[in-house]
C-alpha positions, -999 to +999 in steps of 0.1 A: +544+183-456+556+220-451+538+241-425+520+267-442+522+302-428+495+315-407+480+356-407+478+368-374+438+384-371+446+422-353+422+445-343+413+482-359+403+512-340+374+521-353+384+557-355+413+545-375+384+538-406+353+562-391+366+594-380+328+608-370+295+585-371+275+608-388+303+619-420+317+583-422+297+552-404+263+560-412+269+569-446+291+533-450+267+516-429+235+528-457+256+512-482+231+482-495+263+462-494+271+471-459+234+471-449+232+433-455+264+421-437+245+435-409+211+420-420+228+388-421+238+392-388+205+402-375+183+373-395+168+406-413+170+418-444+168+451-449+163+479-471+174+514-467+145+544-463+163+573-454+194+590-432+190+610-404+151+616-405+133+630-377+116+612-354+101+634-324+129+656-313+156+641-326+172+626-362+173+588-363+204+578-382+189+552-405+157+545-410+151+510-431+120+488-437+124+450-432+116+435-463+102+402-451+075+419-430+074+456-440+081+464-406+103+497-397+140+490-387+153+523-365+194+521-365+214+545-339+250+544-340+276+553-317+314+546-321+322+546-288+308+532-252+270+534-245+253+560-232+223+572-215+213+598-243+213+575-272+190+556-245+169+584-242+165+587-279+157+548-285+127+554-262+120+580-282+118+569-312+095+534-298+069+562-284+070+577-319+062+544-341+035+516-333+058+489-347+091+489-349+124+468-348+153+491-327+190+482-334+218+503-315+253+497-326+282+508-303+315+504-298+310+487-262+278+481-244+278+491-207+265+455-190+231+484-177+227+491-210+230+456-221+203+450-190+177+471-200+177+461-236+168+426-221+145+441-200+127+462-227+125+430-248+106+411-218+082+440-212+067+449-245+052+428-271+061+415-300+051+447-319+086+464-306+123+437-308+154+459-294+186+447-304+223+457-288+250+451-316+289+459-309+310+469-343+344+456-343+373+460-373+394+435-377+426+427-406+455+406-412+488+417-418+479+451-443+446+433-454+418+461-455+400+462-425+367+441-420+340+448-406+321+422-376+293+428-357+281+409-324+247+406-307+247+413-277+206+418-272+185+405-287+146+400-287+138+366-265+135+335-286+148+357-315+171+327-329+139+304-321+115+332-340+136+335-371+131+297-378+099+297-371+083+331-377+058+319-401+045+286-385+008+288-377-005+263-361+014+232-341+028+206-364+008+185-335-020+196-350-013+199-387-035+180-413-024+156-435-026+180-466-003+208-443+021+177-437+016+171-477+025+213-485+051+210-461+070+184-473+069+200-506+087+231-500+115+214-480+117+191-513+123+226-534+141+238-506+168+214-517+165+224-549+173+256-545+205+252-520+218+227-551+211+249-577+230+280-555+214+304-577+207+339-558+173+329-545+186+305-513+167+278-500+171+283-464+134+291-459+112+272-430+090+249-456+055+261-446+021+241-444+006+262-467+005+263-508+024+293-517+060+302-503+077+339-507+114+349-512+125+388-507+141+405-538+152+433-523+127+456-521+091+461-497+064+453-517+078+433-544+083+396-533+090+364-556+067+333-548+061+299-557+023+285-560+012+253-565-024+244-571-036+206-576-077+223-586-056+242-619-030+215-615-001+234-622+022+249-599+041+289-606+070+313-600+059+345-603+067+381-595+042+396-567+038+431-566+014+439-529+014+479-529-015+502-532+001+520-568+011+480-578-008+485-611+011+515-622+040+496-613+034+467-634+024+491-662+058+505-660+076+471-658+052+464-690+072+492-711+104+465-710+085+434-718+100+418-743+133+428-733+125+408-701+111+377-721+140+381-745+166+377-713+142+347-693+145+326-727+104+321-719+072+339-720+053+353-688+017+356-678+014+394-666-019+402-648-037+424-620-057+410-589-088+420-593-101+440-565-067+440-547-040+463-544-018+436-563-007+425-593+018+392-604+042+387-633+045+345-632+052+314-656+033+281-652+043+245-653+008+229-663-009+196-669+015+185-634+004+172-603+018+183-572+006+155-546+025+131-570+059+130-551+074+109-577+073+141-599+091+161-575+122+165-583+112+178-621+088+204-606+113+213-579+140+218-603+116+237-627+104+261-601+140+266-589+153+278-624+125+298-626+129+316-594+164+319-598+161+334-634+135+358-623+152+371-595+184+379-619+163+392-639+139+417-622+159+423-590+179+456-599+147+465-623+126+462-589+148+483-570+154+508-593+120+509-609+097+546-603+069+560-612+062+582-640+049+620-629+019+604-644+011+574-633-008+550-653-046+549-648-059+524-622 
C-alpha cells in the first residue's frame, strides 16, 4: 500500500488575517457563521445583538443573547496578550448587568489573568460565568487560514452544567412517571441523531413532558409535547415574547406558502392570557406510555421537527414587525 502524503498543520499570525480588532475581528467574529464556531466551543448558542454598544463608560465589542436561556453574552476581544484594562472593563460591564455570561478572547492569557477569571467564577453566583478563550489561526500548506479557539477559563463545573443544566430534581428521587418522560426523550433523541436533520439530538432527555430545541433566535423555540390526558403528542413552533401575537400575525400573512412547503397542515393559535403563542401539528389517537409505539411516534416527531425548523428558521430570524403592529 503506498504511503499517502501528509499536510503539515502551520500556525498564522493573527495580524496576518486581522490587522485591528475593532475594523477586522469583531466584525468577522459577529458573522452568525463565525459566531457559532465559537458557540460551539463554549456549549452556547448564540445570537448577535449589537457591536460596540455602550455599557457604563466604555463600548462592549459584541453584545449577544444566549438563545437557550435569554441570558446576555458580553464578548471583548484583544489580539494580543492580556491586559489589566480589558480587565477593568470586564468588571465593568458585570457591575452594569444583573446577569450576564462574560467571554474575553485574547491572543494569550497572562497565567494572573487566567487566575482571576477562576477566581471571579468561584466568588459570584451562578447569575455571572466568565470565560478566558485564546484565538489561534491555523493552515496547511496555502489552505485558507482556520480559525480555533481554546478555553482556558471557564465557569466551575461548566462541562458538568452543560449536561445537565436543565435537571431538577435528583434522578434518586425521580418518580416513576419522570423515569417514564425521561426515557422517552432519550428514545427521540435517537431519532433525531439518525435522521441528522438540522434539529440534533444531543439534548439531556428531561423528566418532564415537553422538550425545547433553539432555532436561532431568543424567543422563538421549537418543542415537542406529549400529552397521554389528549393522547396525542406535538411539534410545534413556540413563540414566548411579550409582542408574540403580532408576530404570529405576521407569520400568518405566509400561511399557505408555509403549509404548501411542510406537505401538512398546522394548528396556529395564541395562549390565552400569556405572552405566547404556538404554530404546531399533532399526531393524535397515540399513546405515549405505550413503548412499543415508540419508534413511529419518535420518527414522526423527528420529521416534524426537522421540517419545521427548515422551514421557519431563516423566516424566524428575519421576520419584523410592521410600523403597525397587529392588535393584541
Amino acid at each position: 500500500m503506498p504511503l499517502m502524503s501528509l499536510g503539515r498543520l502551520e500556525t498564522v499570525d493573527l495580524r496576518d488575517i486581522w490587522t485591528t480588532e475593532a475594523t477586522d475581528f469583531t466584525p468577522w467574529l459577529a458573522r452568525s457563521e463565525n459566531l457559532a464556531v465559537l458557540g460551539k466551543t463554549l456549549g452556547i448558542e448564540l445570537e448577535l445583538e449589537a457591536q460596540e454598544r455602550a455599557v457604563g463608560p466604555f463600548r462592549a465589542d459584541l453584545l449577544c443573547k444566549d438563545i437557550g436561556t435569554g441570558r446576555w453574552v458580553l464578548i471583548e476581544n484583544q489580539l494580543e496578550r492580556t491586559d489589566h484594562v480589558h480587565l477593568g472593563q470586564l468588571l465593568t460591564y458585570a457591575s452594569g448587568l444583573e446577569a450576564v455570561t462574560i467571554v474575553w478572547i485574547a491572543a494569550r492569557f497572562t497565567e494572573e489573568h487566567r487566575s482571576t477569571l477562576d477566581w471571579l467564577n468561584r466568588i459570584t453566583d451562578e447569575s455571572f460565568r466568565f470565560f478566558g478563550l485564546e484565538v489561534e489561526l491555523w493552515r496547511i500548506g496555502a489552505s485558507a487560514a482556520a480559525p480555533k479557539f481554546n478555553i482556558v477559563s471557564k465557569p466551575n463545573d461548566w462541562s458538568h452544567s452543560v449536561a445537565h443544566a436543565a435537571r431538577a430534581i435528583d434522578d434518586a428521587e425521580l418518580s416513576e412517571t419522570r423515569v417514564f418522560q425521561r426515557n422517552y426523550w432519550a428514545g427521540l433523541n435517537q431519532a433525531l441523531q439518525h435522521a441528522g436533520g438540522p434539529v440534533s439530538g444531543d439534548r439531556k432527555p428531561q423528566p418532564q413532558p415537553w422538550m425545547t430545541y433553539a432555532i436561532g433566535r431568543s424567543g422563538f423555540q421549537l418543542q415537542t409535547v406529549m400529552s397521554r390526558p389528549k393522547s396525542h403528542v406535538r411539534a410545534e413552533l413556540a413563540i414566548l415574547a411579550d409582542q408574540a401575537k403580532d408576530y404570529l400575525a405576521r407569520l400568518q400573512t405566509q400561511k399557505d406558502e408555509i403549509e404548501r412547503e411542510l406537505g401538512f397542515p398546522l394548528k396556529w393559535e395564541e395562549v390565552p392570557g400569556r405572552h405566547e403563542t404556538r404554530v404546531s401539528s399533532e399526531l393524535t389517537n397515540v399513546d405515549p406510555e405505550t413503548e412499543s409505539d415508540w419508534p413511529r411516534q419518535h420518527d414522526w416527531l423527528a420529521n416534524r421537527l426537522n421540517a419545521l425548523h427548515r422551514v421557519f428558521a431563516t423566516r424566524v430570524r428575519t421576520l419584523e414587525l410592521a410600523s403597525s403592529p397587529a392588535s393584541a
